[in-house]
N, C-alpha and C positions, 0 to 999 in steps of 0.2 A: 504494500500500500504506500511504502514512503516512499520506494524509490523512485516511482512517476514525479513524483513531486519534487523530491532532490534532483532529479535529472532537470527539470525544468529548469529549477531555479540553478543550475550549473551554467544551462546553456545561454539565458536571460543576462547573466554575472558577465561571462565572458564575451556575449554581442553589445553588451552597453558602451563599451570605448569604439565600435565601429560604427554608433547613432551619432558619432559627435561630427564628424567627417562633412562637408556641405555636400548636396545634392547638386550637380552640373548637366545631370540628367534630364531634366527639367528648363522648360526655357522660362519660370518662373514668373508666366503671366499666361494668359488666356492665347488660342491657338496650336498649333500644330506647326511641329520643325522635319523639313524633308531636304535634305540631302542628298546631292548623285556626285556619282566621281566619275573619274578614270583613272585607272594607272599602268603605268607602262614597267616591267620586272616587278620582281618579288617585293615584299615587304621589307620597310627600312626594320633596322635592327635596334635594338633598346641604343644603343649609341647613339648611331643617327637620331632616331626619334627625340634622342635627349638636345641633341646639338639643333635640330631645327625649330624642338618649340624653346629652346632660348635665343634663339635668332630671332621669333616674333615677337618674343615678350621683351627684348631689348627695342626692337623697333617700335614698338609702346611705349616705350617711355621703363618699363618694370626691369629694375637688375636682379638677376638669379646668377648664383651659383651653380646649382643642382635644379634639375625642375625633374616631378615625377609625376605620372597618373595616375590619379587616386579612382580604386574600385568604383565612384560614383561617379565618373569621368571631368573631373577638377583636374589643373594643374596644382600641385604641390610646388611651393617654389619656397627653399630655403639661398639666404643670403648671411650672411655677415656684416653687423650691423654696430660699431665701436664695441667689438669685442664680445658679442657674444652674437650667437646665433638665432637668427628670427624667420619664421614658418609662416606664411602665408599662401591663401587657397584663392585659385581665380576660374573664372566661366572661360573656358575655351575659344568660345563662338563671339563674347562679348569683349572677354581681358576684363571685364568687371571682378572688384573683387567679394569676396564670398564668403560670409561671415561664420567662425567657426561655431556651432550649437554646442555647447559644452551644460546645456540641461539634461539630468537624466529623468527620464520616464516615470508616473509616478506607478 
């Protein structure tokens, strides 16, 4: 009997630090988002990928060190900032930035 319960409350524990994360999945207002591509060869590789979206984000105006995709499709972008290291989340499609939720669920 307990352990459905325990189980629960394991899994609940351990997805709570991944609600904090912004949502970039979402184009954060009313409508619908459709994109077409093309591409010509494979897939850039996590290097590439890293090197081209810090090329756009410098072309914005944002300096990154490191930028990373966040599971909810956010840039990750850490920089160095007098001496200590500072985390900020951005919308891909916009370069808006994307406020981190750091409330947990009641």
């Amino acid at each position: 009997m307990w352990r459905p319960i325990a189980l629960a409350g394991l899994v609940a524990l351990l997805a709570t630090p991944a609600l904090a994360d912004p949502n970039c999945l979402t184009t954060g207002g009313p409508g619908l988002y459709v994109e077409f591509g093309v591409q010509v060869g494979g897939d850039y590789t996590e290097t590439e990928q890293e090197q081209l979206d810090k090329i756009r984000l410098r072309r914005a105006g944002i300096s990154a060190d490191t930028v990373e995709r966040t599971w909810l499709g956010c840039y990750k972008v850490t920089r160095r900032v007098g001496g200590s290291w500072v985390t900020e989340y951005y919308d891909p499609r916009t370069l808006r930035q994307m406020p981190l939720n750091l409330t947990l669920p009641d």
